[in-house]
HTML snippet that shows the backbone in 3Dmol.js (N, CA, C, O; Angstrom):
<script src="https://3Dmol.org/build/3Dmol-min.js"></script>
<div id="view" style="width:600px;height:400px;position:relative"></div>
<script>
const pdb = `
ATOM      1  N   UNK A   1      92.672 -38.296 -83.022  1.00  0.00           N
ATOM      2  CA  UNK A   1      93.794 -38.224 -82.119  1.00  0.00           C
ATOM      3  C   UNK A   1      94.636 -37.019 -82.520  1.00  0.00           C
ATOM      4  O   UNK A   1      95.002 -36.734 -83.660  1.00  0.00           O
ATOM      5  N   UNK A   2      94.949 -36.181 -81.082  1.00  0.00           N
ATOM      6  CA  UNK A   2      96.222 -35.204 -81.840  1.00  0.00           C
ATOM      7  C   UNK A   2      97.478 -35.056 -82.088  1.00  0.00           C
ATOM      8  O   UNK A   2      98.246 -35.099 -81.126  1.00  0.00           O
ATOM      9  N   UNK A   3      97.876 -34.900 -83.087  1.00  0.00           N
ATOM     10  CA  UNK A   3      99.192 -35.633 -82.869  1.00  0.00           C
ATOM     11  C   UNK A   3     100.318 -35.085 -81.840  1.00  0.00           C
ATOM     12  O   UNK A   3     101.405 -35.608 -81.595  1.00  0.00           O
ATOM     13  N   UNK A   4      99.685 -33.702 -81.218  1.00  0.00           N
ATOM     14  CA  UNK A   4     100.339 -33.199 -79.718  1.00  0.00           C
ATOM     15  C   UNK A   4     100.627 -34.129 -79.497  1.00  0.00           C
ATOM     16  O   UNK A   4     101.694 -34.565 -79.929  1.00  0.00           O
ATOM     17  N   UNK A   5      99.584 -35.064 -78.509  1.00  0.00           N
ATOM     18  CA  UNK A   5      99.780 -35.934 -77.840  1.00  0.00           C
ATOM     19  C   UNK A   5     100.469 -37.561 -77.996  1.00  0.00           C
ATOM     20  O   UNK A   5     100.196 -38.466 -77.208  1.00  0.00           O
ATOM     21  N   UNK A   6     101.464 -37.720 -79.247  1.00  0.00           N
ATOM     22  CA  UNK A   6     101.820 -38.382 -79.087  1.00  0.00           C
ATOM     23  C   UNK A   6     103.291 -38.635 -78.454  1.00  0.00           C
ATOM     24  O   UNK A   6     104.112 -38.197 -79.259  1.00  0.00           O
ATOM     25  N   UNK A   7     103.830 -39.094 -77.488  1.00  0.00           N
ATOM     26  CA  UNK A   7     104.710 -39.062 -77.302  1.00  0.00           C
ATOM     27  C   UNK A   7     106.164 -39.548 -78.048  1.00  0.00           C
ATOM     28  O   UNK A   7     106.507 -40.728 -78.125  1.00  0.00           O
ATOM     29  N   UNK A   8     106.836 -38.565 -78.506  1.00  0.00           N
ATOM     30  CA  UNK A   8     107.620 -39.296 -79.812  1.00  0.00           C
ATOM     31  C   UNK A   8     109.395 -39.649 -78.813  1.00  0.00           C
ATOM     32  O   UNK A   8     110.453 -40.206 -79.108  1.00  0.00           O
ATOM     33  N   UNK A   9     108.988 -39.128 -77.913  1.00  0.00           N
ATOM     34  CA  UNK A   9     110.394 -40.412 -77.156  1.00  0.00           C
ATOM     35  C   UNK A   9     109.975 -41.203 -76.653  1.00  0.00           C
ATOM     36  O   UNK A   9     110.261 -41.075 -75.462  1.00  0.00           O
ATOM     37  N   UNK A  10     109.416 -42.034 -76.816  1.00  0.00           N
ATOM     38  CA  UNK A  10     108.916 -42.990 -76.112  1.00  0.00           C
ATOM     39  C   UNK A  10     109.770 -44.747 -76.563  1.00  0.00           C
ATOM     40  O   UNK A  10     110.346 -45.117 -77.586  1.00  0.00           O
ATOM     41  N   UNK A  11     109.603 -45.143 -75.822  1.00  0.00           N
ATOM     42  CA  UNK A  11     110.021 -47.064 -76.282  1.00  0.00           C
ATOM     43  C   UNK A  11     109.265 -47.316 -77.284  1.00  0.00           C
ATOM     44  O   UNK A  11     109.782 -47.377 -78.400  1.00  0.00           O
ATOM     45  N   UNK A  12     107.913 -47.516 -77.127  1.00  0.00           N
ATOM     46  CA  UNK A  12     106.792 -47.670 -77.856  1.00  0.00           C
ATOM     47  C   UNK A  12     107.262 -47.198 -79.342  1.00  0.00           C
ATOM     48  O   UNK A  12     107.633 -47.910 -80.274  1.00  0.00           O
ATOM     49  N   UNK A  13     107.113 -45.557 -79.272  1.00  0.00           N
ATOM     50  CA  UNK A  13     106.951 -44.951 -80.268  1.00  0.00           C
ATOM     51  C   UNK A  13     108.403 -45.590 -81.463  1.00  0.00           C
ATOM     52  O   UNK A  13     108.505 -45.741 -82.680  1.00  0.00           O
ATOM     53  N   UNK A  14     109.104 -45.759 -80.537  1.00  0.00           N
ATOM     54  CA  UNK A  14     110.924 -46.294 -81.155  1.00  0.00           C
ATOM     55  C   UNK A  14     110.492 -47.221 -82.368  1.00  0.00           C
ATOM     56  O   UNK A  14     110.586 -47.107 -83.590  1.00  0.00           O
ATOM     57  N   UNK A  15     109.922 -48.290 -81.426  1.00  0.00           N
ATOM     58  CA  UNK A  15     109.652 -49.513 -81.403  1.00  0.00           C
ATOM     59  C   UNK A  15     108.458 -49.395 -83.200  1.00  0.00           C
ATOM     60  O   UNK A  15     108.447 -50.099 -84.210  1.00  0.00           O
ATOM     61  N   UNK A  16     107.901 -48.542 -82.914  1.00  0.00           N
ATOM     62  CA  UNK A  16     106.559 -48.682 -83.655  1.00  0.00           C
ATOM     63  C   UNK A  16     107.428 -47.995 -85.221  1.00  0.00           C
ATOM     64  O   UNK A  16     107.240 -48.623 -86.263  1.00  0.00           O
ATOM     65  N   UNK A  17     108.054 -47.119 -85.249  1.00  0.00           N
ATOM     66  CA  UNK A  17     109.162 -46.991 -86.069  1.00  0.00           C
ATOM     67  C   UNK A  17     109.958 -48.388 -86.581  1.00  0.00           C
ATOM     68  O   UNK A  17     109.835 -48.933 -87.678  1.00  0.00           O
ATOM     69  N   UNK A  18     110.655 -48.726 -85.657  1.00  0.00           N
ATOM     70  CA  UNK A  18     111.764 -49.703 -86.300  1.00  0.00           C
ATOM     71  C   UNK A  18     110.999 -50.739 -87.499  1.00  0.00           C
ATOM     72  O   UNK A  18     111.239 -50.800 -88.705  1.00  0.00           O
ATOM     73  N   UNK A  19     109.678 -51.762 -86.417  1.00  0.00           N
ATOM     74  CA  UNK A  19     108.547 -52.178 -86.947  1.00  0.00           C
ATOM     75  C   UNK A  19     107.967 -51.866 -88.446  1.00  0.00           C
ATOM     76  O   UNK A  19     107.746 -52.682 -89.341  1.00  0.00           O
ATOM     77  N   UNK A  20     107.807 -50.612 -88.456  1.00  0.00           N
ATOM     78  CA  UNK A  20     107.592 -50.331 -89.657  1.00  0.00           C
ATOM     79  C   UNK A  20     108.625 -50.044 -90.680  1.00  0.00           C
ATOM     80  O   UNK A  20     108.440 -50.020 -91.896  1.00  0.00           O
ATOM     81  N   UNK A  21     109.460 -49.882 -90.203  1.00  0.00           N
ATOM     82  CA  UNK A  21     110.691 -50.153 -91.478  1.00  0.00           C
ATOM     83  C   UNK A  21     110.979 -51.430 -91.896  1.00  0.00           C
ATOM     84  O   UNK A  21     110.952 -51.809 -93.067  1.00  0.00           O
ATOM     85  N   UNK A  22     111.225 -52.023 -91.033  1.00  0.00           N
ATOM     86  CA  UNK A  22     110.952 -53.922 -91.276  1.00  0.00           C
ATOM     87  C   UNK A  22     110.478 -54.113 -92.286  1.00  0.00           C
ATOM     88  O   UNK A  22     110.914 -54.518 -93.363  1.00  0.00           O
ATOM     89  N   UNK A  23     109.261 -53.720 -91.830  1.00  0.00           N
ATOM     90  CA  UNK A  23     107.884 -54.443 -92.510  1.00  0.00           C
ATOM     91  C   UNK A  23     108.064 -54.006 -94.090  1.00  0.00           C
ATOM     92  O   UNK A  23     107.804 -54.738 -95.044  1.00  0.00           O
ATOM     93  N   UNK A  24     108.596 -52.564 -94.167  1.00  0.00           N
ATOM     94  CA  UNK A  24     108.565 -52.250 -95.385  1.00  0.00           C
ATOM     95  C   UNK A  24     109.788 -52.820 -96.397  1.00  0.00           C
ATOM     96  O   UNK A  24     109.615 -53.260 -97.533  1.00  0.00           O
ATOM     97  N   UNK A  25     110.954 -52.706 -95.745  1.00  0.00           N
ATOM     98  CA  UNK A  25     111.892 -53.552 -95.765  1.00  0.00           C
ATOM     99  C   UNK A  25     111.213 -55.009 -96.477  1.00  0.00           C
ATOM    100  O   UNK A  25     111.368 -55.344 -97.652  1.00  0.00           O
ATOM    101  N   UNK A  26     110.468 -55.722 -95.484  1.00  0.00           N
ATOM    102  CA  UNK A  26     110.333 -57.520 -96.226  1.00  0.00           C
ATOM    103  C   UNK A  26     109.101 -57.421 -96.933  1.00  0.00           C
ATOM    104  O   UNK A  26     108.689 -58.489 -97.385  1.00  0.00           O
ATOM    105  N   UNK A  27     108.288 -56.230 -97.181  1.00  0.00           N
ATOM    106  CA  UNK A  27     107.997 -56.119 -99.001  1.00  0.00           C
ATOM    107  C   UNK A  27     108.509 -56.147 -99.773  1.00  0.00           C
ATOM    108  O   UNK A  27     108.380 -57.119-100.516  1.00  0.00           O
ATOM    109  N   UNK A  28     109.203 -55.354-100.021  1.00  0.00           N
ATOM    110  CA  UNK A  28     110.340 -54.995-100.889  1.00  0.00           C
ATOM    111  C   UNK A  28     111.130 -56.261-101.184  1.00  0.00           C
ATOM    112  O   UNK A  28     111.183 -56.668-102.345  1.00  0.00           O
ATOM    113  N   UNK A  29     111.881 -57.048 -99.986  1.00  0.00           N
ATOM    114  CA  UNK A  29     112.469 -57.894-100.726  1.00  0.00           C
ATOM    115  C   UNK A  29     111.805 -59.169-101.197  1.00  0.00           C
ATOM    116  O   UNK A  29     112.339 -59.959-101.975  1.00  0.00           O
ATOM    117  N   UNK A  30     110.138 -59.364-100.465  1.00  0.00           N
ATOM    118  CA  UNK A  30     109.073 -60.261-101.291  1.00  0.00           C
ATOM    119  C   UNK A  30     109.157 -59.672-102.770  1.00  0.00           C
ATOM    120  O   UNK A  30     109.457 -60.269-103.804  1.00  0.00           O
ATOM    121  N   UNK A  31     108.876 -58.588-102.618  1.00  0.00           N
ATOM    122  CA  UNK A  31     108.460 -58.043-104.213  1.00  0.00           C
ATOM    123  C   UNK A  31     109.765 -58.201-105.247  1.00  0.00           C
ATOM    124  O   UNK A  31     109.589 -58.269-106.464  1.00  0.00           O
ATOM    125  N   UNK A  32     110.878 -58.244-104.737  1.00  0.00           N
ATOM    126  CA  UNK A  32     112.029 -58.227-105.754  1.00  0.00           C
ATOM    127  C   UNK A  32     111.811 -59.873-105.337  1.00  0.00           C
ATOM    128  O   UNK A  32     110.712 -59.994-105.878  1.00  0.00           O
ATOM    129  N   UNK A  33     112.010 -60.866-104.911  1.00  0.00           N
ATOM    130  CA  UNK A  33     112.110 -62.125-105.093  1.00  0.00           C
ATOM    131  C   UNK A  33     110.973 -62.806-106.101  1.00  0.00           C
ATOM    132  O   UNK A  33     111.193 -63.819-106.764  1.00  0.00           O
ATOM    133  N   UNK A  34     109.657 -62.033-106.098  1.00  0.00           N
ATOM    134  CA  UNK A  34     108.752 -62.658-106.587  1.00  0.00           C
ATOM    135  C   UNK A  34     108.772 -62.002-108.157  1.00  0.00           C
ATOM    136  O   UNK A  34     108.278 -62.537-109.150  1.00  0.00           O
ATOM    137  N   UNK A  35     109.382 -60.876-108.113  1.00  0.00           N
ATOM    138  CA  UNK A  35     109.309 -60.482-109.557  1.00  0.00           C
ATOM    139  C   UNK A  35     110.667 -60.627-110.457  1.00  0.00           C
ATOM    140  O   UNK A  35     110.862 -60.278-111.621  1.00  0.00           O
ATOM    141  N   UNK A  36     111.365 -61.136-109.706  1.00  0.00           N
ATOM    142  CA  UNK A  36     112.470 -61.521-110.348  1.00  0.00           C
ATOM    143  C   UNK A  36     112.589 -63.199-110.655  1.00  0.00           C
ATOM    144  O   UNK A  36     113.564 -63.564-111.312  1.00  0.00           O
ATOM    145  N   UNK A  37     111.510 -64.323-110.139  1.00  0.00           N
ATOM    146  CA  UNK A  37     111.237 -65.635-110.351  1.00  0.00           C
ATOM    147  C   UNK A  37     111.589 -65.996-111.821  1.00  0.00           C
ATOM    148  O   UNK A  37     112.585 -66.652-112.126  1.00  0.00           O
ATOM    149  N   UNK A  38     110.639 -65.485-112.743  1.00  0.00           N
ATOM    150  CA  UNK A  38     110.832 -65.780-114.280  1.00  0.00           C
ATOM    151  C   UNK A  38     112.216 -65.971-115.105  1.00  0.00           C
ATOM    152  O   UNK A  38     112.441 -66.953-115.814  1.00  0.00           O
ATOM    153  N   UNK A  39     113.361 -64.583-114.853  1.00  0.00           N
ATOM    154  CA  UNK A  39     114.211 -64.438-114.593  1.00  0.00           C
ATOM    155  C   UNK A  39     115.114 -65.401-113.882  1.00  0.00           C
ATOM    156  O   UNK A  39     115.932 -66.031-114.553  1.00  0.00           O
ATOM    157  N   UNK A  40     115.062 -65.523-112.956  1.00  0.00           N
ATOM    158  CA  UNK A  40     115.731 -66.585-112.340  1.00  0.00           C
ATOM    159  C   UNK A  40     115.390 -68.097-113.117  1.00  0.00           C
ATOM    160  O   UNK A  40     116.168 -68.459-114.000  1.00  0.00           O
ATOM    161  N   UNK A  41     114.569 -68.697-112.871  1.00  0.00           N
ATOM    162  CA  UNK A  41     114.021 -69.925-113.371  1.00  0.00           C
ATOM    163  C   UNK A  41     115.144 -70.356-114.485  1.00  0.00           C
ATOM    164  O   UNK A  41     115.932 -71.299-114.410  1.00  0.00           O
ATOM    165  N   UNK A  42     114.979 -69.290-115.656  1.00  0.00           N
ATOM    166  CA  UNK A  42     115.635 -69.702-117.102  1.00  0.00           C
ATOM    167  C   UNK A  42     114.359 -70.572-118.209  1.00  0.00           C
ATOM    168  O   UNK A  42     114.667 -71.240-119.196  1.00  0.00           O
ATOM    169  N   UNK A  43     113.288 -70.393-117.838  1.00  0.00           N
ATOM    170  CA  UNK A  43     112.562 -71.442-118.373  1.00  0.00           C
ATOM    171  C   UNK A  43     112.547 -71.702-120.235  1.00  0.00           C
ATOM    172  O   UNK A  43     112.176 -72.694-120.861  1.00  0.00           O
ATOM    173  N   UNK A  44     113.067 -70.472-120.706  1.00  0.00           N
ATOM    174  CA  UNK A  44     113.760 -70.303-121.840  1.00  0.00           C
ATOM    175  C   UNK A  44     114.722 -70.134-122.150  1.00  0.00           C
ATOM    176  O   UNK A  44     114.911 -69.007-122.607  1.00  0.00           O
ATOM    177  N   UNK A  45     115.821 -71.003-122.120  1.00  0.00           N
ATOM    178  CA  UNK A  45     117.391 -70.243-122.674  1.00  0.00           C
ATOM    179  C   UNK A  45     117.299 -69.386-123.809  1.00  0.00           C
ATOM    180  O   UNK A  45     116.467 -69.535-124.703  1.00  0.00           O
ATOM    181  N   UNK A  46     118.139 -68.510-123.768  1.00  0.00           N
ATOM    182  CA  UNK A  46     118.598 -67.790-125.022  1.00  0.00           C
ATOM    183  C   UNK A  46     119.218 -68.794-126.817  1.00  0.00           C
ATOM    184  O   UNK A  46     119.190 -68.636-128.037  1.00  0.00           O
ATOM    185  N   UNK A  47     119.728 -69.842-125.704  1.00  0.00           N
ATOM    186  CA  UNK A  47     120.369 -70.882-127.137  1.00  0.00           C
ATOM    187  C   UNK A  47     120.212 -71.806-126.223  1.00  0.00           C
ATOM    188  O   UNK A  47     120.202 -71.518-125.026  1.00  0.00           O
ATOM    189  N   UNK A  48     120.049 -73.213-126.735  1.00  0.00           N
ATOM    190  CA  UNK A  48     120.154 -74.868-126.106  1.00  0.00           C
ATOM    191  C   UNK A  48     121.234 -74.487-125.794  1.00  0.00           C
ATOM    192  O   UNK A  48     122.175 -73.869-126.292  1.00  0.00           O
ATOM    193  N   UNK A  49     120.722 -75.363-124.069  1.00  0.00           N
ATOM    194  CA  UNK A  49     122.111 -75.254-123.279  1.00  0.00           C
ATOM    195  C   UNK A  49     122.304 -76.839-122.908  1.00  0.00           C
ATOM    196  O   UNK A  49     121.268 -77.426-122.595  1.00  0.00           O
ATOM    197  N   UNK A  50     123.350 -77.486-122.911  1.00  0.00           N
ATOM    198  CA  UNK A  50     123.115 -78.875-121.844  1.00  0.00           C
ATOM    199  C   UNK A  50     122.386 -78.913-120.440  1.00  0.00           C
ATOM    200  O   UNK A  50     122.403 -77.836-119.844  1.00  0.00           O
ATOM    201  N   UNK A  51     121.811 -79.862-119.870  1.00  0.00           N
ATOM    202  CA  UNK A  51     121.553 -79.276-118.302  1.00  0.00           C
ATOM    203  C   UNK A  51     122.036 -79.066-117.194  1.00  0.00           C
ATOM    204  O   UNK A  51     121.457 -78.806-116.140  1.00  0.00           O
ATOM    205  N   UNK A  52     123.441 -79.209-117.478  1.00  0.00           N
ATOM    206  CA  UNK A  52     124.728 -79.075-116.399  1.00  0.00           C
ATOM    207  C   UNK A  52     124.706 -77.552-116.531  1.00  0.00           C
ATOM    208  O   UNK A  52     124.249 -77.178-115.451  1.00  0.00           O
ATOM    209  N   UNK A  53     124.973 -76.409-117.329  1.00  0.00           N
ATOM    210  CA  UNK A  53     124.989 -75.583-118.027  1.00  0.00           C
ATOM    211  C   UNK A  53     123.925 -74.840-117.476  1.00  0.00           C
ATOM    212  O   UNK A  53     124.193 -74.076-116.549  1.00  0.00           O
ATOM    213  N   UNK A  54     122.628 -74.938-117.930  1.00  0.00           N
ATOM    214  CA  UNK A  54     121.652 -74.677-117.370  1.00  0.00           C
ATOM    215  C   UNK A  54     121.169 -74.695-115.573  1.00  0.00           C
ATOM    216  O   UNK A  54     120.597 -73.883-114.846  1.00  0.00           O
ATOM    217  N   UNK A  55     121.675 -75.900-115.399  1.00  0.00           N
ATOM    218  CA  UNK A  55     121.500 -75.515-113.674  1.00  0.00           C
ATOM    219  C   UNK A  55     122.499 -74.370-112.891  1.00  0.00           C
ATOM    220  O   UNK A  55     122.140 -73.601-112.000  1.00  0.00           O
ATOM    221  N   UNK A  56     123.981 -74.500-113.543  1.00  0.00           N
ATOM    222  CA  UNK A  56     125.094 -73.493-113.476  1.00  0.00           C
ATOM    223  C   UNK A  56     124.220 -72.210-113.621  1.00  0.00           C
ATOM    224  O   UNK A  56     123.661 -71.828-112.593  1.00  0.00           O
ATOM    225  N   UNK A  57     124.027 -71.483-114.787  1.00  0.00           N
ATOM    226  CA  UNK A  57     123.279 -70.503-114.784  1.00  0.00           C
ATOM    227  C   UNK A  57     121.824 -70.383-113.940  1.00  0.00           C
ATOM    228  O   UNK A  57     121.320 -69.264-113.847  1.00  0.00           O
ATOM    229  N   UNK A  58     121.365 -71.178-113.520  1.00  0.00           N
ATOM    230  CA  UNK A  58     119.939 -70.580-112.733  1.00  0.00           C
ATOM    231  C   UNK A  58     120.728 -70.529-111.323  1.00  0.00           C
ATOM    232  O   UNK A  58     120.205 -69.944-110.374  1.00  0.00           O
ATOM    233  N   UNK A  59     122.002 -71.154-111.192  1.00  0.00           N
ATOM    234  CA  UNK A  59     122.266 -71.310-109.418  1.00  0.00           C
ATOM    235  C   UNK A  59     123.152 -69.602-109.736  1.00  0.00           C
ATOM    236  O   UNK A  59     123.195 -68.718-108.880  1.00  0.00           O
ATOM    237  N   UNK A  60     123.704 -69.495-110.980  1.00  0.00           N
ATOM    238  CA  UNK A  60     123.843 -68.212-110.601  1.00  0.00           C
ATOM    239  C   UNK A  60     123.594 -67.151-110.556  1.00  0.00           C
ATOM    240  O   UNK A  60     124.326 -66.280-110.086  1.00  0.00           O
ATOM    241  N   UNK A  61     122.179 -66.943-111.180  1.00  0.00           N
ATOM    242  CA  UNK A  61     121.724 -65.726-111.108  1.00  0.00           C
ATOM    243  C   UNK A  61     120.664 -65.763-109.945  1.00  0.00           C
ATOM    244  O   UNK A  61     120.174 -64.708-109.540  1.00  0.00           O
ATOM    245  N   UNK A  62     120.285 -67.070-109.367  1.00  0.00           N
ATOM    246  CA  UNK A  62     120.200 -67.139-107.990  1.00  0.00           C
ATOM    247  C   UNK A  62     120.474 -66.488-107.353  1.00  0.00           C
ATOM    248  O   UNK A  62     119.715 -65.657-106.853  1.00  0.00           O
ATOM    249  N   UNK A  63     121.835 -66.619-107.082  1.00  0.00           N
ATOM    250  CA  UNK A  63     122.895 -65.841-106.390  1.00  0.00           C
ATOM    251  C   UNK A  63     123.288 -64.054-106.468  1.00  0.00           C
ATOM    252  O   UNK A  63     123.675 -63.174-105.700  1.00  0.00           O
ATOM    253  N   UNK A  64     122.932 -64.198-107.805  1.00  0.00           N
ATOM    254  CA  UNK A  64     122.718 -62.552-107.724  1.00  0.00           C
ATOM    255  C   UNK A  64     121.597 -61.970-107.021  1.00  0.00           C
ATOM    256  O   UNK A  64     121.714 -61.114-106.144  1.00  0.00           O
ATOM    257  N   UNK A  65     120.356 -62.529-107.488  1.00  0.00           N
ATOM    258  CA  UNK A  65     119.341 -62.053-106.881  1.00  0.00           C
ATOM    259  C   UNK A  65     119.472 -62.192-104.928  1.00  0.00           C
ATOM    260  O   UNK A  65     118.824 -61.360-104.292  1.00  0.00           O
ATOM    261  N   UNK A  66     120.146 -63.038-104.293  1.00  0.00           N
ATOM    262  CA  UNK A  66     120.477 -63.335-102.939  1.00  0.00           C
ATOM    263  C   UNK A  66     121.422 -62.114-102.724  1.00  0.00           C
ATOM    264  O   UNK A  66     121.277 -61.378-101.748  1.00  0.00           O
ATOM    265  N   UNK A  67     122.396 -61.917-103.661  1.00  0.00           N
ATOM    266  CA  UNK A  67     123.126 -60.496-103.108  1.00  0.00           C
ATOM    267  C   UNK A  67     122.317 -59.762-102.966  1.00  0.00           C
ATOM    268  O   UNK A  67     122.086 -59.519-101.782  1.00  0.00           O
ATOM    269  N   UNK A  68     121.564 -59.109-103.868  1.00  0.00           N
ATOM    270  CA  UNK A  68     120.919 -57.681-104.371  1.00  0.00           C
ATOM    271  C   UNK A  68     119.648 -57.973-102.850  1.00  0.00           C
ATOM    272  O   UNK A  68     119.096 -57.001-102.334  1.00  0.00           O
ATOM    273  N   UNK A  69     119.464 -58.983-102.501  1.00  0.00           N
ATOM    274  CA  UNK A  69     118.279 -59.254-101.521  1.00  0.00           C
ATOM    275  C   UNK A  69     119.250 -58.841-100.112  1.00  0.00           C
ATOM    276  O   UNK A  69     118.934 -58.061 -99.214  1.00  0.00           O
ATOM    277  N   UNK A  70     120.385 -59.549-100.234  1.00  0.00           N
ATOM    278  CA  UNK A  70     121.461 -59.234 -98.911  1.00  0.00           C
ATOM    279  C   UNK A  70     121.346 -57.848 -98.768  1.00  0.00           C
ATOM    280  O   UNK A  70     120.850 -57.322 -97.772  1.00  0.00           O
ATOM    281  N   UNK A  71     121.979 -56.978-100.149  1.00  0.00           N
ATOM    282  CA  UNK A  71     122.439 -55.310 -99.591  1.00  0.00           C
ATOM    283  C   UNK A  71     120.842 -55.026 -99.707  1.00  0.00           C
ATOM    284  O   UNK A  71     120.854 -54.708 -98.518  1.00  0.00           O
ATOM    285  N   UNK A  72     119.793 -54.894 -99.986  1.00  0.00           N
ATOM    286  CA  UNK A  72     118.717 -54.545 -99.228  1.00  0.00           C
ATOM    287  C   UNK A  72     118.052 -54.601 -97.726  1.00  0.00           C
ATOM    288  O   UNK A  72     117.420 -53.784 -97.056  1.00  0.00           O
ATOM    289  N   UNK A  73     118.570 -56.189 -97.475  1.00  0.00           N
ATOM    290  CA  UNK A  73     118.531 -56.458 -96.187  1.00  0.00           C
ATOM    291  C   UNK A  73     119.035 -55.561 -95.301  1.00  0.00           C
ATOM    292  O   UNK A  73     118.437 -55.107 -94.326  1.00  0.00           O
ATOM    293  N   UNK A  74     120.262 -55.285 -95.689  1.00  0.00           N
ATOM    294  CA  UNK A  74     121.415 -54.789 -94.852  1.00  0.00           C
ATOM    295  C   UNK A  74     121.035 -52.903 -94.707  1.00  0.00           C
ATOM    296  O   UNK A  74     121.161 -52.355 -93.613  1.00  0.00           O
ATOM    297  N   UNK A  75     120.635 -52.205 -95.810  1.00  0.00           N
ATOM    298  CA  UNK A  75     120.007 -50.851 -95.971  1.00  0.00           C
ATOM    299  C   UNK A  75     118.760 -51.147 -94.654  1.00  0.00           C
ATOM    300  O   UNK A  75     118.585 -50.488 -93.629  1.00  0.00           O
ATOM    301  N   UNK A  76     118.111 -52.227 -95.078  1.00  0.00           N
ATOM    302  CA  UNK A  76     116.868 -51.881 -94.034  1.00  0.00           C
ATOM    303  C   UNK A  76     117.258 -51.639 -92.498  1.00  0.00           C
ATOM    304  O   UNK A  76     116.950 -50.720 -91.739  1.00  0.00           O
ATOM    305  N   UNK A  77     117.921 -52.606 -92.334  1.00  0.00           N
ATOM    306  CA  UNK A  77     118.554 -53.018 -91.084  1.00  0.00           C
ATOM    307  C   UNK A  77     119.183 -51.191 -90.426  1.00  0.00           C
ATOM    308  O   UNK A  77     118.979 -50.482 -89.441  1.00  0.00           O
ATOM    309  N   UNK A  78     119.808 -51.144 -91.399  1.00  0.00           N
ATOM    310  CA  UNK A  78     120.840 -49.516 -91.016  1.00  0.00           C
ATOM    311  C   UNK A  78     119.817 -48.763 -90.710  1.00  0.00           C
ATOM    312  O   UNK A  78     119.693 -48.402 -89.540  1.00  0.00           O
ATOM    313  N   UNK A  79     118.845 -48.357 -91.720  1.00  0.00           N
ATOM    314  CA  UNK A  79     117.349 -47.640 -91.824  1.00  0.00           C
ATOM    315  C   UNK A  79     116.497 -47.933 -90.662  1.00  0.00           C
ATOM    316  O   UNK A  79     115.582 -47.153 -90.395  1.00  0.00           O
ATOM    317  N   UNK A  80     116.680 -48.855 -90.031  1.00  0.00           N
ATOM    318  CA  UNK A  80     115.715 -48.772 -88.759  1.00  0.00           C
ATOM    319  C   UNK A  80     116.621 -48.935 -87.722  1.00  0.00           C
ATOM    320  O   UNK A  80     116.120 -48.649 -86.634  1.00  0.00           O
ATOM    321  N   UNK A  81     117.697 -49.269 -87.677  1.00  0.00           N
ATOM    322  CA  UNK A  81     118.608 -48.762 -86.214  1.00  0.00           C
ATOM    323  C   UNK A  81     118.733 -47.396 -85.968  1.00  0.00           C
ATOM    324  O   UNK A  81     118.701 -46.880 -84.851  1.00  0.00           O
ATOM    325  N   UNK A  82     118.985 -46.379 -87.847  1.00  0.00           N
ATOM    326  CA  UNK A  82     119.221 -45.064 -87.448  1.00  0.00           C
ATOM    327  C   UNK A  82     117.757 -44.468 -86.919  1.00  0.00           C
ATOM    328  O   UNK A  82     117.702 -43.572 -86.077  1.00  0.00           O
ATOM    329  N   UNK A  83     116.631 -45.051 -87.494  1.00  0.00           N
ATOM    330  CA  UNK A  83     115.353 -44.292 -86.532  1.00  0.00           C
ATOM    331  C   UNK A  83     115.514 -44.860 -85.307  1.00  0.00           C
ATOM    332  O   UNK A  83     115.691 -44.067 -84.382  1.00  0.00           O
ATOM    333  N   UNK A  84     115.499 -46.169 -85.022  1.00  0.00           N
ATOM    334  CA  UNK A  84     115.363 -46.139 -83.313  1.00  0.00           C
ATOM    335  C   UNK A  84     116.680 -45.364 -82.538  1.00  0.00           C
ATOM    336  O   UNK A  84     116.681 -45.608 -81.331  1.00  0.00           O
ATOM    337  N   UNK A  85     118.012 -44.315 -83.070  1.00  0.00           N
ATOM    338  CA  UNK A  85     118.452 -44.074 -82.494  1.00  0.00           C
ATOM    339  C   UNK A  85     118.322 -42.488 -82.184  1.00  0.00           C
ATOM    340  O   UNK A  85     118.782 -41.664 -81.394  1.00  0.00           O
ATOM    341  N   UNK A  86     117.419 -42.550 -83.279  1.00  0.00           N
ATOM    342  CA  UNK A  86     116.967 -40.769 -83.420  1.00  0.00           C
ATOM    343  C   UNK A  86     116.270 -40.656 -82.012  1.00  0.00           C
ATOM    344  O   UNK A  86     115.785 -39.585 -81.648  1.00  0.00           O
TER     345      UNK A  86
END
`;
const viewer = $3Dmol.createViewer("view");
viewer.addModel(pdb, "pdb");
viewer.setStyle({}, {cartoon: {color: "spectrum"}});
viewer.zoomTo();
viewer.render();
</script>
């Protein structure tokens, strides 16, 4: 195919852009959720913790990892509105 011929204003072509930022987009935040599991879990404290203590800390670094997943979200999101507006 040449790439003359592709039409790059097109809906399609927009479309086939945005799509692929997505997509790359919800790798990325698979790959940071899945490699950050261990981490999260706590399956080793640093020192005996009680388990009140322990659930406190896994709900909050939970929560970090849900931010850091949010402002990625939110980059992707920007990242493929500004191509479909190009």
């Amino acid at each position: 195919m040449s790439p003359l011929s592709i039409d790059t204003t097109s809906m399609s072509f927009a479309l086939g852009e945005v799509f692929g930022v997505l997509l790359v987009v919800g790798g990325v935040l698979t790959l940071v959720w899945r490699l950050s599991g261990p981490w999260r879990r706590v399956s080793v404290p640093p020192r005996p913790l009680p388990a009140v203590q322990l659930a406190q800390l896994r709900a909050r670094r939970r929560n970090i990892v849900l931010g850091v997943l949010a402002l990625i979200a939110l980059g992707g999101v920007a990242a493929a509105v500004s191509s479909y507006m190009r």
